[in-house]
C-alpha positions in Angstrom: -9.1 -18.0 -1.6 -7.1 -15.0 -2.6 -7.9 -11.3 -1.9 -6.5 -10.4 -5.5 -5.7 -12.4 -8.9 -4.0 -10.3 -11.3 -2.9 -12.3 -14.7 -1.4 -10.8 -18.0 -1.8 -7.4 -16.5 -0.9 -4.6 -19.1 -1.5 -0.8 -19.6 0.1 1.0 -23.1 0.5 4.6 -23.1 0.2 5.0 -26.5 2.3 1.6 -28.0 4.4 1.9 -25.1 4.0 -0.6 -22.1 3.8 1.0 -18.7 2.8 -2.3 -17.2 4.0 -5.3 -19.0 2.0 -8.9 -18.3 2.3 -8.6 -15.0 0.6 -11.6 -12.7 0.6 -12.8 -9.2 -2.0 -13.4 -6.6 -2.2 -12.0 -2.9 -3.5 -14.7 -0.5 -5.0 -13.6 3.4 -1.9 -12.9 5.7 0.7 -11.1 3.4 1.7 -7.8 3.9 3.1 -7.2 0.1 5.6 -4.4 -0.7 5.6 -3.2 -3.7 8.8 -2.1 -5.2 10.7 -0.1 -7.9 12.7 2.6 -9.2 10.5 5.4 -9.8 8.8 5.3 -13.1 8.9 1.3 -12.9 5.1 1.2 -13.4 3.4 0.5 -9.6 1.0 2.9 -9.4 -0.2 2.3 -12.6 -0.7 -1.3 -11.6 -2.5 -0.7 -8.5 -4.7 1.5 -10.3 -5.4 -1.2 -13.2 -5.8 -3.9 -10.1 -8.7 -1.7 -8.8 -10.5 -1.4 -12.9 -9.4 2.6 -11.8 -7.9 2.6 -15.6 -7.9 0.9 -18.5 -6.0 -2.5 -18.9 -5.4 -5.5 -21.1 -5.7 -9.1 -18.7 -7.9 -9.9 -16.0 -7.9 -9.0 -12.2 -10.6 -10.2 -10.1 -11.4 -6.5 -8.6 -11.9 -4.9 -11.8 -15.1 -6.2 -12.9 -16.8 -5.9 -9.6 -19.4 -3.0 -9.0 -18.5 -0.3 -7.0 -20.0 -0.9 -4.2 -18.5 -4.1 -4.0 -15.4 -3.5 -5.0 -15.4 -1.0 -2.1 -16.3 -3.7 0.4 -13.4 -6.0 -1.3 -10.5 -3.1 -1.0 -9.6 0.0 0.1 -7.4 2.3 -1.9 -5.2 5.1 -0.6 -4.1 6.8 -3.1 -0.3 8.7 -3.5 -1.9 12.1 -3.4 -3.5 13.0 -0.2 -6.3 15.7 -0.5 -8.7 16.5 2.0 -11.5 18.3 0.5 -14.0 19.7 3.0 -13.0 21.0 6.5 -14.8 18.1 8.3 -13.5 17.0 11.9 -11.1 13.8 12.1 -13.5 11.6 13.4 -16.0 12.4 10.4 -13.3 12.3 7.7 -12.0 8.4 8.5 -16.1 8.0 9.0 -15.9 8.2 5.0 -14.6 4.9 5.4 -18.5 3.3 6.0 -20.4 4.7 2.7 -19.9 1.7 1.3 -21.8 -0.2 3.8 -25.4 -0.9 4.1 -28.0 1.5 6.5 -27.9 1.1 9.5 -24.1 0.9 10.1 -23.9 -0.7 13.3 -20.7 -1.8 12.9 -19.9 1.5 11.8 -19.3 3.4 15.6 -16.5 0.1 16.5 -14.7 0.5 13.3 -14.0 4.5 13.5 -13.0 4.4 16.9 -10.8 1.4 16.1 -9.2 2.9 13.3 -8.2 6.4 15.7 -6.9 4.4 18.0 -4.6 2.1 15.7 -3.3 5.6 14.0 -2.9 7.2 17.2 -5.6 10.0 16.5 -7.9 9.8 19.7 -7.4 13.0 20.9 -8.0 14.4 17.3 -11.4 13.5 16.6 -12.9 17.1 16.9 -9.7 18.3 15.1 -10.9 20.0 11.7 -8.6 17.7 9.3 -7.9 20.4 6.5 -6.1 22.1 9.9 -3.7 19.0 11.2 -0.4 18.9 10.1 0.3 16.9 6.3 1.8 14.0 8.6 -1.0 14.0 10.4 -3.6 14.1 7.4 -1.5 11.3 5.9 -2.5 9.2 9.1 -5.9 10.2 8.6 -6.2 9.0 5.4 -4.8 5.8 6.6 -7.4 5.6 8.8 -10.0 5.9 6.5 -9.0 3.3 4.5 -8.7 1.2 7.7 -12.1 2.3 8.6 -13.8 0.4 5.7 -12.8 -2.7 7.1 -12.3 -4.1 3.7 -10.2 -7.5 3.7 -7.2 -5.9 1.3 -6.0 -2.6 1.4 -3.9 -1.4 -1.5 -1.8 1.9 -0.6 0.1 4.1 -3.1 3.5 5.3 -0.9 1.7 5.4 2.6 4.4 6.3 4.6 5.6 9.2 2.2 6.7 12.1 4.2 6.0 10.7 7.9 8.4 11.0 10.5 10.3 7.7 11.3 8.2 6.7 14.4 5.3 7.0 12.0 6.4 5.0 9.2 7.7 2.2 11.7 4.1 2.5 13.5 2.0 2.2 9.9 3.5 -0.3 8.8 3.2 -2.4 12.0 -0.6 -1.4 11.8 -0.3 -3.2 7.9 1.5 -6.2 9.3 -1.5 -6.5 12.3 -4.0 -5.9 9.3 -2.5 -9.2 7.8 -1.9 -11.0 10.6 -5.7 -10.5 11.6 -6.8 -11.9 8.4 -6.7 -9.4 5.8 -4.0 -8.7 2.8 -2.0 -5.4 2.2 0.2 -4.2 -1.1 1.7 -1.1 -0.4 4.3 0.7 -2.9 7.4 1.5 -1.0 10.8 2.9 -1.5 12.2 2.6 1.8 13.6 -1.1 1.3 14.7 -1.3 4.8 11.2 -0.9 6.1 9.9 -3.4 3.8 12.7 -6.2 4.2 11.7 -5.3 8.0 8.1 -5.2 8.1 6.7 -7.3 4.7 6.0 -10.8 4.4 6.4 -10.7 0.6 7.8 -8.4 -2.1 7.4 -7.9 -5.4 9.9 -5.9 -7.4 8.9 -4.2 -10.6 11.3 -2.3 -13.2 10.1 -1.0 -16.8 7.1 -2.1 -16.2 7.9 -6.2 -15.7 7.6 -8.4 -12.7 10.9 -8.7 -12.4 11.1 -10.5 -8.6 8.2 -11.7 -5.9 9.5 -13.9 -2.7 10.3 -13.2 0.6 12.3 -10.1 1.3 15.9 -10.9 1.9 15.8 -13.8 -0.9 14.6 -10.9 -3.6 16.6 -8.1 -2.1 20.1 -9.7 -3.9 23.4 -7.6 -4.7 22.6 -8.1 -8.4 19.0 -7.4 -8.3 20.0 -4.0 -6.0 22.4 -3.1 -8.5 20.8 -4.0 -11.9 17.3 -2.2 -10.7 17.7 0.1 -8.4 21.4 1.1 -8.9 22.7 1.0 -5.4 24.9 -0.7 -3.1 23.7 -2.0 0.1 24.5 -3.4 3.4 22.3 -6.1 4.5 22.1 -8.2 7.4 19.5 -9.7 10.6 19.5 -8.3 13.8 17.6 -9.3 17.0 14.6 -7.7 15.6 14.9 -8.3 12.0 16.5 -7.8 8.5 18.5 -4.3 8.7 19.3 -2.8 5.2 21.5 0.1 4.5 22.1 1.7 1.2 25.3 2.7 1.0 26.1 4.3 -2.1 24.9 4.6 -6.4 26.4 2.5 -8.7 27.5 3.4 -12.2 24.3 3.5 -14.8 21.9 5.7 -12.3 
């Protein structure tokens, strides 16, 4: 059964298509980067997948209360804003409002999801006083926290330092590997050819390629979406990718 059925997806600013018929399902076990140019429309269709905006078509999220929907998936949105000057631990502890009273479960999960972003030691941290790396992984935390099957997540890795991107992204691939789904808008294409199982490519607002990473990630697609030139090859521990230069059209 999948996590998420999009079909016929579309959001109009004004008479304008932002997101054009867009469909595809996400089944348990794929770790699903999301990628485009920016502008290409994936926020938008995150937020439409989660009934967050308006939208013409059908996703299986949308109609879905909210406390449901919050048990179904988690959402990590681009902008990261911390509003209150609560500790670390209480912050990703956010995570559990959408679950019943008593929360025994609730104790496990928070200290699971510490330990998988390597906060531990911040707990008693206030959060509004970390570093915005650090916040970021907090966030992330919270969203792993509500132990929701799919987590959808607006440019996670956005302004972390390399051993953090590489490290939140292998927590995504664990999430999938345990069961659970993950779409995640990216524009590092060498950490998703690395890391995801599956990736879908939009431009203009159209699905405009969804297979496995090195199969999608063509010369022509490269050049006619995203304008570049790229090395590409597998190493011991995977797909490398290289951009190497613009083409003419950027």
């Amino acid at each position: 059964m999948s996590l998420l059925s999009l079909a016929g997806i579309t959001v109009l600013r004004g008479s304008c298509p932002v997101v054009d018929d867009v469909s595809f399902a996400v089944q348990p076990g794929e770790f699903i980067g999301l990628l485009g140019p920016n502008g290409a429309g994936k926020t938008t269709l995150m937020r439409a997948a989660l009934g967050l905006i308006e939208a013409r078509g059908h996703s299986s999220l949308a109609g879905l209360t909210p406390g449901a929907r919050a048990r179904a998936a988690a959402w990590l949105p681009q902008a990261r804003e911390i509003a209150w000057g609560l500790s670390v631990a209480d912050v990703v502890g956010l995570g559990r409002l959408p679950h019943p009273r008593p929360d025994a479960a609730g104790p496990a999960a928070i200290a699971a999801a510490l330990a998988e972003m390597g906060l531990e030691n911040y707990r008693t941290r206030i959060a509004t006083q970390v570093s915005g790396g650090e916040q970021a992984r907090v966030l992330i935390a919270r969203a792993l926290a509500q132990s929701a099957p799919l987590i959808l997540a607006d440019e996670p890795i956005a302004g972390l330092d390399p051993a953090a991107q590489i490290a939140t992204m292998q927590v995504f691939a664990r999430h999938a590997r345990a069961g659970g789904a993950v779409v995640a808008s990216l524009h590092d294409l060498g950490l998703a050819a690395r890391h995801c199982s599956r990736v879908l490519v939009l431009d203009r607002g159209r699905l405009v390629a969804d297979g496995a990473p090195l199969d999608v990630l063509t010369p022509d697609l490269l050049a006619g979406t995203f304008h570049i030139r790229a090395h590409v090859s597998t190493g011991p521990e995977g797909p490398i990718f290289q951009p190497l230069t613009t083409l003419n059209g950027f």
